[in-house]
N, C-alpha and C positions, 0 to 999 in steps of 0.2 A: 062592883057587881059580884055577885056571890052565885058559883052554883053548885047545888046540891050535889050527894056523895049519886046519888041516883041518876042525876043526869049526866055527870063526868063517866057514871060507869059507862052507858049507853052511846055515849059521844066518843070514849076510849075504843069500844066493840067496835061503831061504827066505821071511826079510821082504823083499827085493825085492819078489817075486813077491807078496806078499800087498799092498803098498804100491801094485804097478802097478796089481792088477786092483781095486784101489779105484779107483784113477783113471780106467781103464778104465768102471768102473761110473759114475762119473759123467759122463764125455763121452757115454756111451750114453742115459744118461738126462736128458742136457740139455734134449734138446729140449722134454720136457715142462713144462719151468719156462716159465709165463709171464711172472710178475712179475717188470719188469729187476731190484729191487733183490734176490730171490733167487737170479734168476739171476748178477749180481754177485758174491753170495758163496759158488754152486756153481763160479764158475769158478775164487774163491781156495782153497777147500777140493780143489778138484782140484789145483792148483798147489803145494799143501802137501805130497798125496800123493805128485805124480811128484816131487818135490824130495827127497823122502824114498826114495824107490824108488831113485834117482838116487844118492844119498851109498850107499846098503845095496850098490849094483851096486861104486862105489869100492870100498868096503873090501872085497866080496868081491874083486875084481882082487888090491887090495892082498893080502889073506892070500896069495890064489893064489900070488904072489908068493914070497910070503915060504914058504912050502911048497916051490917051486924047487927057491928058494934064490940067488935073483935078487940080492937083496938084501945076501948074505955065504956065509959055510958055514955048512950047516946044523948045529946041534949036535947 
């Protein structure tokens, strides 16, 4: 199965977007963690998210890219 630089892009933005506002959800809801050691590992599960939001933003760049045609000619 093959898919286009266009639709990776869209499909990268997409999980972006769903990755951030995890992350989002968690800083929002820090504060109510009392216990340090949950909040510990609210703040690595946030850290997993944007890391993940993060790589999803790369490769959407990258397709974008590669859509140009930044990269070569397009075929």
């Amino acid at each position: 199965m093959k898919i286009s630089a266009a639709v990776a892009m869209w499909m990268c933005g997409a999980f972006a977007l769903l990755c951030l506002g995890v992350a989002l959800h968690g800083f929002l809801s820090l504060d109510g963690v009392t216990d340090p050691a949950d909040r510990e590992a609210s703040l690595g599960y946030i850290g997993f998210w944007t890391f993940l939001g993060t790589i999803a933003i790369v490769f959407g760049v990258l397709s974008w890219m590669i859509k140009q045609g930044r990269f070569g000619p397009v075929e």
